[in-house]
ZADREN-705909 format. One record per residue: residue in three letters; x, z, y of N, C-alpha, C in turn. Coordinates in nm, 4 decimals, decimal comma. Layout:
+---------+----------+----------+----------+----------+----------+----------+----------+----------+----------+
| residuo |      n_x |      n_z |      n_y |     ca_x |     ca_z |     ca_y |      c_x |      c_z |      c_y |
+---------+----------+----------+----------+----------+----------+----------+----------+----------+----------+
|     ALA |        X |        Z |        Y |        X |        Z |        Y |        X |        Z |        Y |
...
+---------+----------+----------+----------+----------+----------+----------+----------+----------+----------+
//
This chain:
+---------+----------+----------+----------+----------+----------+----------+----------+----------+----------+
| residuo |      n_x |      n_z |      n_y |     ca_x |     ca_z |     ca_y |      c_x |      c_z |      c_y |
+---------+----------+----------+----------+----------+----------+----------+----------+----------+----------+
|     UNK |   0,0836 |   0,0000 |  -0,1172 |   0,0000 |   0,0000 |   0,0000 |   0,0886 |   0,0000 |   0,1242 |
|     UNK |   0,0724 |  -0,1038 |   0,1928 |   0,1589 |  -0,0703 |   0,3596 |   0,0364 |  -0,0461 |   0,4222 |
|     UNK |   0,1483 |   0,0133 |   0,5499 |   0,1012 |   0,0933 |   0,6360 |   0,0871 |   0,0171 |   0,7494 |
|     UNK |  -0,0392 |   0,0236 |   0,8007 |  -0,0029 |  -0,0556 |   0,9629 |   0,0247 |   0,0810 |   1,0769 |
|     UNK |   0,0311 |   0,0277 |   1,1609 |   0,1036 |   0,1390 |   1,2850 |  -0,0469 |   0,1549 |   1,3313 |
|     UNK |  -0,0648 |   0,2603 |   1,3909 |  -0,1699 |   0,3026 |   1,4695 |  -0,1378 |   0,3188 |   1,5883 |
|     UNK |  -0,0218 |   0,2571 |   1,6943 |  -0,0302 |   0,2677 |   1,8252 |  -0,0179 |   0,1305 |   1,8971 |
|     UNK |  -0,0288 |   0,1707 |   2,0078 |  -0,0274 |   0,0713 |   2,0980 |   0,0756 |   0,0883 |   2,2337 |
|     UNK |   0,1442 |   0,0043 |   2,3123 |   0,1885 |   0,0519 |   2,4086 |   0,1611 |   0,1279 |   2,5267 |
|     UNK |   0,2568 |   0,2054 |   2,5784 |   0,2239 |   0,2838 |   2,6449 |   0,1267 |   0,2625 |   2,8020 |
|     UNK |   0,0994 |   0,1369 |   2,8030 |  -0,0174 |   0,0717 |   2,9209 |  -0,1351 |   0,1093 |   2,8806 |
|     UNK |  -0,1606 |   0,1077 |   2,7253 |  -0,2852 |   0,1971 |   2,7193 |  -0,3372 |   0,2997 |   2,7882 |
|     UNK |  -0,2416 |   0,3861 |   2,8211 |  -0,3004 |   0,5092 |   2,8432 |  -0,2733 |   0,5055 |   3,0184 |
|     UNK |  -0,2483 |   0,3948 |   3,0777 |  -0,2586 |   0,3705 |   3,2466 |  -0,3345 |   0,4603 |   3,2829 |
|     UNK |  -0,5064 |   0,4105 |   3,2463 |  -0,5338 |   0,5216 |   3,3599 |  -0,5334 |   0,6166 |   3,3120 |
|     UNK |  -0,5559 |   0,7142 |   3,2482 |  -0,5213 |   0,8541 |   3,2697 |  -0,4235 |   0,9084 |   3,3395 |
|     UNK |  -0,2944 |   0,8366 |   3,3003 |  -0,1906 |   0,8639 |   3,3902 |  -0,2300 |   0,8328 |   3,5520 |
|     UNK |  -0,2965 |   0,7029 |   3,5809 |  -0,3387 |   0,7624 |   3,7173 |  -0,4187 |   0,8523 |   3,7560 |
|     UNK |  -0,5029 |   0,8774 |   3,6760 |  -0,6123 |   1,0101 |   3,7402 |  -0,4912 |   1,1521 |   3,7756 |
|     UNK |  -0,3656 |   1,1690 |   3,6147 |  -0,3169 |   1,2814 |   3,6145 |  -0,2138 |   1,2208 |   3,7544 |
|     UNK |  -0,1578 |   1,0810 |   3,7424 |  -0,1053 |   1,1420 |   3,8563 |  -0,1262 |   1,0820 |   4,0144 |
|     UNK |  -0,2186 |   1,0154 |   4,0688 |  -0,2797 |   0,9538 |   4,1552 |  -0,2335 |   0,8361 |   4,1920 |
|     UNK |  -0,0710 |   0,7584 |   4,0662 |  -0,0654 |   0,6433 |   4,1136 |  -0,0521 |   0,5724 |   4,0002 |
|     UNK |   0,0002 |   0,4051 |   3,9962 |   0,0293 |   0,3856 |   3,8948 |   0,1749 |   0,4089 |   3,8021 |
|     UNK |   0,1606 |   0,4346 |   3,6979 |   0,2352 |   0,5335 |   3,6352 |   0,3383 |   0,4078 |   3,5197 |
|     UNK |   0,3067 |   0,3468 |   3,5008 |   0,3551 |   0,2430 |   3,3444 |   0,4873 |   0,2187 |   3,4081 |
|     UNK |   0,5123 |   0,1851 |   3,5346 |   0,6427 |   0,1100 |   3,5440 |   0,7448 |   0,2457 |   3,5254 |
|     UNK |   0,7257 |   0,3524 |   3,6031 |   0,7682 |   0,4652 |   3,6045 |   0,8591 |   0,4585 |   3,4865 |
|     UNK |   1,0183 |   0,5295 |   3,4874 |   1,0971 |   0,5361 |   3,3973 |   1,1210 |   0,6621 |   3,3789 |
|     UNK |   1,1079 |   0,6766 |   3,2300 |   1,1808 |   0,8258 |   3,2180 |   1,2909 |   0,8086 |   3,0930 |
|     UNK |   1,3594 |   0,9153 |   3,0931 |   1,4747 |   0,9605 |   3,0078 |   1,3825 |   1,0519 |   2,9221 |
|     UNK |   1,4309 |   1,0228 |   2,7056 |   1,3860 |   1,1043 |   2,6479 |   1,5040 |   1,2112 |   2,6280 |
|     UNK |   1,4577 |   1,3196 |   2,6174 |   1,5523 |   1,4303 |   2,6294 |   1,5980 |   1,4532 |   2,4833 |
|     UNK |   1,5233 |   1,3903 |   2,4269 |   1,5847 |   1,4164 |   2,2726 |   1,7146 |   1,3265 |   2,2257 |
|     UNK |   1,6852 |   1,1881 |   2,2819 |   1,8171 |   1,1054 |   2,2206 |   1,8559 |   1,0076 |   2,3763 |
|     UNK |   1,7819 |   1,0609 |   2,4609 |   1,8838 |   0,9687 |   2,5931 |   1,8309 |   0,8425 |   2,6340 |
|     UNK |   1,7534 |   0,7782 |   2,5812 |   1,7064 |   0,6324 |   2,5857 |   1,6449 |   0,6435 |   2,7247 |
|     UNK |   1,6443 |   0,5415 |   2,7613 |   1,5515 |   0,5154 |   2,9226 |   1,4790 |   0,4012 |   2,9015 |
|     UNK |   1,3204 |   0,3984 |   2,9544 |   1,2588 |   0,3133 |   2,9151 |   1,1368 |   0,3257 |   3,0259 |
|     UNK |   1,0283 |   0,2257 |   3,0991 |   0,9547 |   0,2417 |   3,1064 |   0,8224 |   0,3178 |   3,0546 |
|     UNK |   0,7386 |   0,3813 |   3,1286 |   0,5772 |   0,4304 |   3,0588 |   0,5312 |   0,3380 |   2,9463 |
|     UNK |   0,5269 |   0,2361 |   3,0253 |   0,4437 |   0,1248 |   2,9324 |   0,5088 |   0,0624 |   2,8295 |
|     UNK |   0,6910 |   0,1106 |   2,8045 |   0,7310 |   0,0683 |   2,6756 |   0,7258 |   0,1950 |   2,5991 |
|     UNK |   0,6275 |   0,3102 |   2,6054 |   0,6118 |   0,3861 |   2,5211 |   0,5816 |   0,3098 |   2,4006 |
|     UNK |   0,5449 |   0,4154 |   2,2416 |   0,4688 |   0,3952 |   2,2033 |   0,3014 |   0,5122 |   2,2072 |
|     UNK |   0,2212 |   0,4308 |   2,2424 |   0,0807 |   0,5244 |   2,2214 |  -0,0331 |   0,5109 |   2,1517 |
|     UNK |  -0,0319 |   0,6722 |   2,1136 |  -0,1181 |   0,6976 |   1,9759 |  -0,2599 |   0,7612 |   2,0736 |
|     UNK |  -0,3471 |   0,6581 |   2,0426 |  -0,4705 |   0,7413 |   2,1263 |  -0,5817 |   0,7501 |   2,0284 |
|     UNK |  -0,5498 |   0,7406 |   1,8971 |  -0,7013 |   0,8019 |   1,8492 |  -0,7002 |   0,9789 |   1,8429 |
|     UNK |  -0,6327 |   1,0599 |   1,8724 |  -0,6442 |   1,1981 |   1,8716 |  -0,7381 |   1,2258 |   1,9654 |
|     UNK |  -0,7275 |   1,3829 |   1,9938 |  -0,8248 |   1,4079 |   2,1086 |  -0,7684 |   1,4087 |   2,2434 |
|     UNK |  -0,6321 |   1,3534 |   2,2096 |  -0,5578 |   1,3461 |   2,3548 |  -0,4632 |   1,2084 |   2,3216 |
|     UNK |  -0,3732 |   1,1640 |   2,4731 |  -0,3198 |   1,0150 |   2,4080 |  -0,1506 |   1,1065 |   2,4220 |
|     UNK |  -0,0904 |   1,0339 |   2,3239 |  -0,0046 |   1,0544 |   2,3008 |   0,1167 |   0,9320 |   2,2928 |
|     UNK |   0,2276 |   0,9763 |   2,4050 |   0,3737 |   0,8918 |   2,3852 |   0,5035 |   0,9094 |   2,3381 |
|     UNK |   0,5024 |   0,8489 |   2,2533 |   0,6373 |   0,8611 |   2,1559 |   0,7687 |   0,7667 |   2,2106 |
|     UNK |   0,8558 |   0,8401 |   2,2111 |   0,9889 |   0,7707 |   2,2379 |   0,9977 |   0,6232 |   2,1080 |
|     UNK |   0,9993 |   0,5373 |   2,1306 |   1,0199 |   0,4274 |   2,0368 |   1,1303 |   0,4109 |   1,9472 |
|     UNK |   1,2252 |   0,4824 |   1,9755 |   1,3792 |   0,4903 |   1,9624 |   1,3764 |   0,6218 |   1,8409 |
|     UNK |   1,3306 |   0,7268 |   1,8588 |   1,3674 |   0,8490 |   1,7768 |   1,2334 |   0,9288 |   1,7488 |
|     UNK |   1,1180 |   0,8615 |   1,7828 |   0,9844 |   0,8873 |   1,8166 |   0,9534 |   1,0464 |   1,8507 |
|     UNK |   1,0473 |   1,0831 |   1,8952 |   0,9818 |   1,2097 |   1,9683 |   0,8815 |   1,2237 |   2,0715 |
|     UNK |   0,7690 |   1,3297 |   2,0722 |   0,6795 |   1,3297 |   2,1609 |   0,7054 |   1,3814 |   2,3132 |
|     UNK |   0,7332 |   1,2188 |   2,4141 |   0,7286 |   1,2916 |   2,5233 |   0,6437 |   1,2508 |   2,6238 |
|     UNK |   0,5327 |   1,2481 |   2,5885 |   0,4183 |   1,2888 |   2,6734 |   0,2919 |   1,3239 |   2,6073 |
|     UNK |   0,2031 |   1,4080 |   2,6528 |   0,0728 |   1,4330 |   2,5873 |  -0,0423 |   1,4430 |   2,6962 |
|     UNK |  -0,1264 |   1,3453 |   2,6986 |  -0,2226 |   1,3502 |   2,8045 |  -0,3657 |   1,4162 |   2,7586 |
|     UNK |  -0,4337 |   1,4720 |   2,8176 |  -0,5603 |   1,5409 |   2,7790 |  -0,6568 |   1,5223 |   2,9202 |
|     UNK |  -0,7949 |   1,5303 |   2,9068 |  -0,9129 |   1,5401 |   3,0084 |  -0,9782 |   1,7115 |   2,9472 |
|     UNK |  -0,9173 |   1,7763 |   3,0002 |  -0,9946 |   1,9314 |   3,0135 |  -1,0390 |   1,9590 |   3,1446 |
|     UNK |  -1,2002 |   1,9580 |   3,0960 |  -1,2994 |   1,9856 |   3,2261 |  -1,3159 |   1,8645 |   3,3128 |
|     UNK |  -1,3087 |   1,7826 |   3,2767 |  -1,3007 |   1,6750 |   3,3653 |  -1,1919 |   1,6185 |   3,4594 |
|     UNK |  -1,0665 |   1,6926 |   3,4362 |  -0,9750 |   1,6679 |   3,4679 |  -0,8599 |   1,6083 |   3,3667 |
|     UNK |  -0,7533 |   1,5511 |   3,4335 |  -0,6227 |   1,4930 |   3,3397 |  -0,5233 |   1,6093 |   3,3478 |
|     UNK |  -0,5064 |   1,6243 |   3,2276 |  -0,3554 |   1,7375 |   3,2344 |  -0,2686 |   1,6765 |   3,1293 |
|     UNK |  -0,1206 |   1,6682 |   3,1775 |   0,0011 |   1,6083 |   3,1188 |   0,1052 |   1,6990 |   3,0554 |
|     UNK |   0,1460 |   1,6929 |   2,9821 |   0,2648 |   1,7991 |   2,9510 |   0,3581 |   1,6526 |   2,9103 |
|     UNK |   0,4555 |   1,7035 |   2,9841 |   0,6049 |   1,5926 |   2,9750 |   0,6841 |   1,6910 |   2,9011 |
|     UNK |   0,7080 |   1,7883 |   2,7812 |   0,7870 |   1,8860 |   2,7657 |   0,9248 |   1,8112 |   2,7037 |
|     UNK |   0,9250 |   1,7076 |   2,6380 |   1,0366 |   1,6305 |   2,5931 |   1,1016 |   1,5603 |   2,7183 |
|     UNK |   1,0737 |   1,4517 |   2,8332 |   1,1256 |   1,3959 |   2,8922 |   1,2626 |   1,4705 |   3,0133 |
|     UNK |   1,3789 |   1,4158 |   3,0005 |   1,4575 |   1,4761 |   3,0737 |   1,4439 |   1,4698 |   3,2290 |
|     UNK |   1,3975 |   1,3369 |   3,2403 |   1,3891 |   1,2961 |   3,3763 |   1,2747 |   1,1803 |   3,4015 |
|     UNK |   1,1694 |   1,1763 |   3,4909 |   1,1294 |   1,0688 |   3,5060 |   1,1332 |   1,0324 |   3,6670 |
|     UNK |   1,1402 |   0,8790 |   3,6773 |   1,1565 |   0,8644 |   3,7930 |   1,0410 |   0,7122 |   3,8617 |
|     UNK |   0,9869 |   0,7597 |   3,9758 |   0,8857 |   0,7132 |   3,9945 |   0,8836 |   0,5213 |   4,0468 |
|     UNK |   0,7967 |   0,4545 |   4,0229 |   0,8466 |   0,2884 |   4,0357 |   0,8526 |   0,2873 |   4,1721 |
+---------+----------+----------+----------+----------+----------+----------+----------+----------+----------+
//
């Protein structure tokens, strides 16, 4: 049995990232803190069938971003990324 991938790139999850952060967010580069890679938002990879969307470093797939809507709001936890820097 193969496996297909269940994500999509990290442009999926655009808007949320603009609601969480009031602009557009995909070009935005960050550093993963786990293995160093630098990459655009939108060359994440993202897993959005959970109850939140989720971006994986493509490189070492560590999780560094997790987006959620609690209360009607967007909340982000970046706890993996070393640095991000805005487009």
């Amino acid at each position: 049995m193969t496996k297909t991938p269940h994500h999509l790139d990290g442009n999926a999850v655009g808007g949320l990232l603009i609601e969480a952060f009031g602009r557009e967010m995909t070009a935005a580069r960050e550093c993963c803190g786990e293995c160093g890679s630098v990459r655009e938002l939108g060359a994440l990879l993202a897993y959005t069938r959970g109850p939140g969307e989720v971006l994986r470093c493509p490189d070492c797939g560590c999780v560094l971003l997790v987006a959620v809507r609690v209360a009607g709001r967007a909340r982000v936890s970046a706890r993996a990324v070393a640095w991000l820097e805005m487009p």
